[in-house]
N, C-alpha and C positions, 0 to 999 in steps of 0.2 A: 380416564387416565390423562395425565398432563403430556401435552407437547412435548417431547424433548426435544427438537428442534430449536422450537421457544425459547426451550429454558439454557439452550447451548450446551446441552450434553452432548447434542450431537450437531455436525455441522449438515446443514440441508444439503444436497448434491454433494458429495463427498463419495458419496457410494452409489453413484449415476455407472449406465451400463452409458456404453460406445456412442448408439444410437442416441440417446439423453441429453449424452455429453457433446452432439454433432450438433442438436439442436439449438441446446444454449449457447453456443456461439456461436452460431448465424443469429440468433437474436440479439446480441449483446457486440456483435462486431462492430458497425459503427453506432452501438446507442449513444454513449458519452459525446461524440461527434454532434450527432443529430438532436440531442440534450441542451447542450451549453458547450462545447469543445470548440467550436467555429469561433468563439468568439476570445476565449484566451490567447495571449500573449505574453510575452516576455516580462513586459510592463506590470500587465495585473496578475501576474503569476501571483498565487496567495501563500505557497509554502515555503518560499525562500529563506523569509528566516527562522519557520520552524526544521527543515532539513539542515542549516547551518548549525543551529543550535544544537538537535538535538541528535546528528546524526555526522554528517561532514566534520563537527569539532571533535569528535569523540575519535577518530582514526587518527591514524601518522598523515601528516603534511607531506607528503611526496608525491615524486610522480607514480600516474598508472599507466602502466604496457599498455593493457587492453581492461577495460571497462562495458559494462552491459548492463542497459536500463532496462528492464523485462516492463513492458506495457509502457515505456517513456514517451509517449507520442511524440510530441514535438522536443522534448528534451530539455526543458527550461530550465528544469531540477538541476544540470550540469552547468549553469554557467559559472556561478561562484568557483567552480573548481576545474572549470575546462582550462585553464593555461597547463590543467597538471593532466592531463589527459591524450594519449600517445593516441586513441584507438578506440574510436567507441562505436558499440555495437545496440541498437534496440532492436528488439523484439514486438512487434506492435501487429495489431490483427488491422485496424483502421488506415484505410486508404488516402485518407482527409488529413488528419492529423499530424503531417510531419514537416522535418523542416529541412532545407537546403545544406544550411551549414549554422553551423554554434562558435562564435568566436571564432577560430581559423581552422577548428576541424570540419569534419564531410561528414555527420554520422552514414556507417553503414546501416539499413533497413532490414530486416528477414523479415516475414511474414510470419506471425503467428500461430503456429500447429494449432489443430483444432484442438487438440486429445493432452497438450499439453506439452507434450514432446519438446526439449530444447537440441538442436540437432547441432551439438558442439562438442568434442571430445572433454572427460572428464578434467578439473583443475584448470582449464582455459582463462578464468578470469578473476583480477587481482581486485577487483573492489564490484558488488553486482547493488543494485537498487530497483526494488520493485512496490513502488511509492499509490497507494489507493486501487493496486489491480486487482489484487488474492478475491477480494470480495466481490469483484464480478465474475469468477471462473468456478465453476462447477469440481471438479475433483481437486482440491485447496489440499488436501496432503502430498499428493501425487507431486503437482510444481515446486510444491517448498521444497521434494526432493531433489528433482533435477536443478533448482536453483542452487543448494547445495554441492551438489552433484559436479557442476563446471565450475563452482568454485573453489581459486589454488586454495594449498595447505596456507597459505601467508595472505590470506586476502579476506575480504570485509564483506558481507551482505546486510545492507541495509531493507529493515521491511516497516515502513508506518499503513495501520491499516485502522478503519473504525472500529471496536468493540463489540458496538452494540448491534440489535438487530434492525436498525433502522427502520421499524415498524414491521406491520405482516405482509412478507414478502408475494403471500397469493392470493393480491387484489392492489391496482394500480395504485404508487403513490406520486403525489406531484413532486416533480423537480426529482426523481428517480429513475433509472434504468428501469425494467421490467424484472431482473433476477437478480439484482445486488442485492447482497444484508452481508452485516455485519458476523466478524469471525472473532467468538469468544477468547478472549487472550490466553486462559489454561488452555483453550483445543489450540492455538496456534501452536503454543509452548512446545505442548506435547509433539503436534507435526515436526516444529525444530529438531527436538529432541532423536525424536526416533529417526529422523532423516542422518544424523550426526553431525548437529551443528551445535554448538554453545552460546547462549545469550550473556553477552558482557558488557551489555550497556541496555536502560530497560528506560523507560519514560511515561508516562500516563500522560495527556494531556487533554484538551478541549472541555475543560469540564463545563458542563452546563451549557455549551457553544451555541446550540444551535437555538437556545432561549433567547439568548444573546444578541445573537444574529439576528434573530425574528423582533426582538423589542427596541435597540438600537439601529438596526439598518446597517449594519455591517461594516460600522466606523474602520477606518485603516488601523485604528490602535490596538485592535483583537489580534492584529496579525506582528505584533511591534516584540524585541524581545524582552525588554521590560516586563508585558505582560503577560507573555509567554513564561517566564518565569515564576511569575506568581503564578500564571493557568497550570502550570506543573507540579508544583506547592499543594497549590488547593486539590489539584486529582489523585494525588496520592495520597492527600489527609483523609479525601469521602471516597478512597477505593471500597471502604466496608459496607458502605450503601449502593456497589454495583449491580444492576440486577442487567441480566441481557437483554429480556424482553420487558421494559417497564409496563408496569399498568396502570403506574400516578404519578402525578407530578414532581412526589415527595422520591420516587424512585429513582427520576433523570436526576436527581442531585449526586451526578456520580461522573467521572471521567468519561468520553467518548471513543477516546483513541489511542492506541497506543505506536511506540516506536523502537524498535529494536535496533541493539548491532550485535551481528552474530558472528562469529568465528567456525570453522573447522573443529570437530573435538579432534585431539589430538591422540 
């Protein structure tokens, strides 16, 4: 019988007891850190102008009260928009990872519940961003709820996360955490959904990235939004050749990642 893991029927760790879920996040606490995280900075941040494009342009221009990056480590994601930022909060499990101050704000720090848990009364936050986390945490329905959850009735959650399953998660891959894989965009959906949130801004992108990256050596101009736009273009054209788990090369010809903006349903 086939995988459904594999195939993204179902998401791996989803349905982790207590003890599972205590595990995988001492293993995964500082991997990204101990990975390649030490070495980012403001400077080589690589998503700035994919978060402006396809996520920061798509909200209202104002300011926000209070703001919360869920997994933001050092918060780089927020400069473009920190002059609009009264109050910001991340959620970050890694000890390494953080920064003093972002433009003239102080981010506040909390530490990371193991279990998921966001310890913030409901509707707390007017705009939330949780930029490449979902895929390393283990019960991924559970958090989209509480992400949901502390977000106001008027406020924006942004989520960009890989699609695919970036290989088979149980046997070491290089240049990878030990328990990330990617989170099928219908199961994401569906978590939204049943959490009670609505998707009103949807984006494909990265199509064929990571070929890309490995053949050209990872030119700045992958990251530029010129051709971000065409990479948007193109992964919406070969959405039909998505497969979660490929098994040929003819299969990766397909978008890698997607990016949402969600609202409150009303």
């Amino acid at each position: 019988m086939e995988n459904k893991f594999l195939t993204g029927e179902l998401l791996y760790g989803d349905d982790f007891d207590l003890q599972q879920i205590e595990k995988w996040y001492k293993e995964e606490e500082e991997a990204y850190a101990e990975l390649e995280g030490r070495d980012v900075t403001q400077d080589n941040f690589e998503y700035t102008n994919v978060d402006q494009l396809f996520g920061f342009s798509k909200i209202p221009s104002k300011k926000h009260k209070k703001v919360l990056g869920y997994g933001a480590s050092w918060g780089f994601e927020f400069i473009p928009i920190i002059d609009r930022i009264d109050d910001l909060v991340i959620i970050e499990s890694s000890e390494i990872t953080k920064s003093e101050i972002l433009g003239d704000i102080k981010p506040n720090y909390v530490k990371a519940n193991s279990l998921g848990k966001i310890n913030f009364e409901d509707n707390s936050f007017d705009l939330i961003t949780s930029f490449s986390v979902l895929h390393h945490i283990p019960n991924v329905s559970f958090v989209v709820s509480e992400l949901i959850r502390v977000l106001s009735s008027e406020g924006y959650l942004l989520i960009r996360e890989p699609i695919h399953s970036m290989g088979d998660w149980s046997v070491k891959r290089e240049g990878l955490t030990k328990n990330e894989r990617g989170i099928h965009y219908k199961l994401l959906e569906q978590f939204i959904d049943q959490a009670g949130g609505k998707v009103i801004g949807k984006t494909y992108h990265f199509f064929i990235y990571s070929f890309l990256k490995r053949f050209l050596g990872n030119p700045r101009f992958l990251k530029s939004k010129w051709y971000l736009k065409v990479d948007s273009f193109l992964s919406r054209l070969f959405l039909w050749n998505f497969h979660y788990h490929p098994k040929n090369k003819r299969q990766r010809i397909a978008p890698q990642m997607a990016y949402y903006v969600i609202t409150k349903s009303k």
